[in-house]
N, C-alpha and C positions, 0 to 999 in steps of 0.2 A: 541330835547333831547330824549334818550332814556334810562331807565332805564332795568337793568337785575334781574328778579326775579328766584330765587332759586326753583321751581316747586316742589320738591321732596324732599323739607326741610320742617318739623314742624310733630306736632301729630296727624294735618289733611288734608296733603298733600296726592293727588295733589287739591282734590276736594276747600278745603277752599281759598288756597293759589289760585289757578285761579280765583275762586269768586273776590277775593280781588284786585288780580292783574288787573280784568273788568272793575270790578267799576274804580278803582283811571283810569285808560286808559279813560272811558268814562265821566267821571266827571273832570277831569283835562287837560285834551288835552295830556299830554304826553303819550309815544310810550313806549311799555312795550315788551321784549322778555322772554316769560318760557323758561327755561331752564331744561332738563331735557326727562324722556318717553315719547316720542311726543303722542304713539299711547296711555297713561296713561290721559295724557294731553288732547287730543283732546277728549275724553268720557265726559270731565267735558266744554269742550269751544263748546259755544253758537255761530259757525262760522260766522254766520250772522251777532249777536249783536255786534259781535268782532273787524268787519274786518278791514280793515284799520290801526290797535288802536295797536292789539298785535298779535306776530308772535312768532312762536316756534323754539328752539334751540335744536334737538335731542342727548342728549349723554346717552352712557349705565348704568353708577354705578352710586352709590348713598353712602355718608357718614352716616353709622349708628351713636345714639344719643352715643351709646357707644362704639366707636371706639375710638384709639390714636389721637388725630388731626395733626398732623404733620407727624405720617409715615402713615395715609390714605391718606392723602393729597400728599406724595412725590408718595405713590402709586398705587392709584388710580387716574391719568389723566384724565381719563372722565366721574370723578365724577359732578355732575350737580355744585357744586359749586365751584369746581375747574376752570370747563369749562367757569361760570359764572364771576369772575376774569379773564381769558383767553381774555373775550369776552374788557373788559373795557382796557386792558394793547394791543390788536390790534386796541382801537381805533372805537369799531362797538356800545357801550354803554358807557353812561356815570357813571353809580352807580350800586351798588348791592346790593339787597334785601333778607334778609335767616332767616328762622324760623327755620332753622334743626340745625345741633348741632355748638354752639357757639364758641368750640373750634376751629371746622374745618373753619367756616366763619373766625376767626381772622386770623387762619394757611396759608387759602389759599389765602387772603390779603393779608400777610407778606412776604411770599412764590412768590406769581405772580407780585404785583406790588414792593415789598422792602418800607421800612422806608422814610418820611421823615428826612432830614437834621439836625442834632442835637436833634433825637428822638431815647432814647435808647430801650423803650418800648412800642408799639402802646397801648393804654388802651380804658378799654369803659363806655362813658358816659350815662347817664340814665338824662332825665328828668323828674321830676315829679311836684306838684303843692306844694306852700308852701304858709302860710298867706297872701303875698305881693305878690305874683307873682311866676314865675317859676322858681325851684333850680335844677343845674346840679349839679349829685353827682358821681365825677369819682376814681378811679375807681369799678366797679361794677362785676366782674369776670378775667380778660384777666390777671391779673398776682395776684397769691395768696403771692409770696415773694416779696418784694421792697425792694431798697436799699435809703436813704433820698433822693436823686436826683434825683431817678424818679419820687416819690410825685412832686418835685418842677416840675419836667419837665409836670405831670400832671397834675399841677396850671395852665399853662404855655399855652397849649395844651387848657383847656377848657376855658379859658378866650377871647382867641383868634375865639375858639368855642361860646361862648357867644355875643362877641360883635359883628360879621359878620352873624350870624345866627338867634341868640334870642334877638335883638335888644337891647339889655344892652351895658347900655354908664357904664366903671370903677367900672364892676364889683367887689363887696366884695368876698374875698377869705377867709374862714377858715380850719383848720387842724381838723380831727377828732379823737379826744383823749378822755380819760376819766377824764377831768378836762379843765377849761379853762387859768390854768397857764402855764406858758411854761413848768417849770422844772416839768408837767403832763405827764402820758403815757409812752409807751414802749423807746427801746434805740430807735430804727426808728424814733418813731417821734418827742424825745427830738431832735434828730440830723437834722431834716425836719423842725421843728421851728426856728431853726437860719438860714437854708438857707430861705426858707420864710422871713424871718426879714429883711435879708441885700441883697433880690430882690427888683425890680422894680415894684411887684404887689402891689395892693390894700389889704395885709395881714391883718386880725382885729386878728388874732389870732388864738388857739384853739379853737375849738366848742362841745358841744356834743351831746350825742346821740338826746336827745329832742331838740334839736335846728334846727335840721333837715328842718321842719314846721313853724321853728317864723319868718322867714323873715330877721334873722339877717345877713345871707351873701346868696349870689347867685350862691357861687361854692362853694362845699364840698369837700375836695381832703382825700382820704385814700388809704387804698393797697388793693388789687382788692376781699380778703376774708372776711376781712369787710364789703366792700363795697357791696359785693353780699348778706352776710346775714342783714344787714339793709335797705337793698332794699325790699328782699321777706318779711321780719317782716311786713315791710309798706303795703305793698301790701297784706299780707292775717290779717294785722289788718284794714285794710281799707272794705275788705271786711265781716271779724267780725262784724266789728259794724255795718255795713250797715243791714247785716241779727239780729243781737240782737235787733236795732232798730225798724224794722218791728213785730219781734217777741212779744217785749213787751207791744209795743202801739198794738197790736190786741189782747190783755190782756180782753182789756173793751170798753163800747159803747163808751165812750169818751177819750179811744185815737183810737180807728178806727176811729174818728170825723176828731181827730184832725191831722190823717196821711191823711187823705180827704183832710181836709182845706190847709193843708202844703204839699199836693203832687207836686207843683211844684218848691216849694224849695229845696223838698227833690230831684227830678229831676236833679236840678241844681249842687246841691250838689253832687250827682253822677258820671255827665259828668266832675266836676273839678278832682274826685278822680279817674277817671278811666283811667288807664294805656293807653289802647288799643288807648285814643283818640292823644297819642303821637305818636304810630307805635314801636318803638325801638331803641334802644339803639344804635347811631351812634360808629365806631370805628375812633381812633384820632390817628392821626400819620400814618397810611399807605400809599403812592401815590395815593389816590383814595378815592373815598366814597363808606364805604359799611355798611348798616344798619342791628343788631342782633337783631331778633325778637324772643316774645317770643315762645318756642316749642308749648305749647297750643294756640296761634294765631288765632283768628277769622278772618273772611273774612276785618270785619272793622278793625281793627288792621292794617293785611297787607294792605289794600288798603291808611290808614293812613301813613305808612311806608316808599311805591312807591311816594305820595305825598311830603312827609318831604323832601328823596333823592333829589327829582327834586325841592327842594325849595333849599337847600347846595351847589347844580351843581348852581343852576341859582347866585347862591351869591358868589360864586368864593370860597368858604371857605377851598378849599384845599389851594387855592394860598395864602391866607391870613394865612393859619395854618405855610406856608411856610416860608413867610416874617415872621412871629411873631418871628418863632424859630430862625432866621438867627441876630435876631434884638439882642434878650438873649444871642445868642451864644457866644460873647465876656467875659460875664462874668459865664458863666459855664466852668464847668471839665466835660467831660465825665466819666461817671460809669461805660462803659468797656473798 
């Protein structure tokens, strides 16, 4: 198995992204290719500790964080991430790993390898930790417009993602609305409530924003602008209260005590909230596995990242994304 990491994607590329790329290489056994300024690349790799483990893929450009993603990607060829897709559609990699910009990882997916079968929109999934266990919330950026059918399609997509991957037997699916009645929420998602109703999924309904965290469903389906700002919410209230916490108990002797006594719960509690200990955000629907990590990405992040990939390749979860969609396809319409 080998995975292909994007070298010259993120806000601490190449140095962080090789770090990361090392470690998951020497702590997992899988075979990692950078992709990207060899001679950039090579100032940060450790040859020796390396060798065997991970090898380098030289191409010139590079996708700025704010460039177009789809006319960088039709023109720029030998942008690292482009080349990196290249590498998995000839068959020399199995997955792809990018911290740089989120559009062009989805673009150049879509673009190199095409759509699964019955997927009108590739979207991307987020994991993160909820009272009971782990909740996929899709989608999280890759399409700011929906139309109802693509929600369903990406119920459809992370369920299928769930049960091959994060070990959920009949996953609970919810709609994210601003109420938990049906006739709740924009025209989208009144009109995404009844295809949900009269599908095949595990539907409990609408959810809302606080439900996020109760444990009451396993997948969370929305349109990809929602879904990106209830993700970053979670993520810099997560780390809000971790710093107010500290803040306040260093107030007085007894709560330094008592952040003493409970420093390894608070530990604990940490590693369940911390993003990075997922890697990123897989993309559903494209021919392939390619993981969107976050721009600011630490070494442990991406080495988490290269890890998850080669956990997705090893469990077949394209080919099952495959069959799922093919099983639904009878009773779907196409939305274009």
């Amino acid at each position: 198995m080998k995975i292909a990491v994007d070298a010259m994607g993120g806000d601490f590329a190449p140095a962080m992204v090789v770090r990361g790329a090392v470690q998951a290489a020497l702590e997992s056994g899988v075979s990692v290719t950078l992709v990207g300024d060899a001679q950039a690349i090579r100032r940060e790799l450790d040859e020796g500790k390396a060798e065997g483990a991970v090898d380098v893929c030289h191409c010139t450009e590079v996708i700025q964080m704010d460039e177009a993603p789809f006319k960088a990607v039709r023109q720029k060829r030998k942008a690292s991430i482009r080349v990196a897709f290249d590498l998995v559609r000839q068959g020399q990699v199995d997955a792809v790993v990018s911290a740089g910009n989120s559009g062009a990882t989805m673009a150049a997916g879509l673009l190199t390898l095409g759509k699964v079968r019955g997927v009108d929109r590739p979207a991307l999934a987020s994991i993160f930790p909820g009272r009971h266990g782990e909740v996929i919330l899709i989608d999280v950026g890759a399409n700011v417009d929906c139309r109802p059918l693509h929600l369903l399609q990406f119920g459809i997509m992370a369920e299928a993602f769930a049960t091959s991957c994060m070990g959920m037997q009949d996953p609970r699916i919810g709609l994210l609305s601003i109420g938990e009645e049906g006739a709740k929420g924009n025209e989208q998602v009144r009109a995404a409530y009844e295809l949900f109703k009269g599908s095949r999924l595990h539907f409990v309904g609408n959810v809302e924003g606080r439900d996020l965290f109760s444990g009451k469903t396993e997948i969370v389906v929305c349109d990809g602008f929602v879904g990106n700002v209830a993700l970053k919410v979670s993520e810099g209230m997560a780390e809000a209260m971790g710093s107010m916490v500290r803040e306040e108990m260093s107030r007085t002797v007894w709560g330094r005590l008592g952040l003493f006594l409970g420093r390894n719960g608070f530990l604990r509690l940490r590693r369940t909230l911390d993003y990075e200990s997922y890697g990123g955000a897989p993309i559903l629907g494209i021919n392939g596995i390619g993981i969107v990590c976050h721009g600011r990405s630490s070494d442990r992040a991406l080495k988490n990242a290269v890890k998850r990939a080669a956990e997705y390749v090893k469990n077949d979860f394209q080919g099952k994304l495959a069959r799922r969609m093919e099983t639904f396809a009878s009773g779907l319409v196409r939305a274009s």
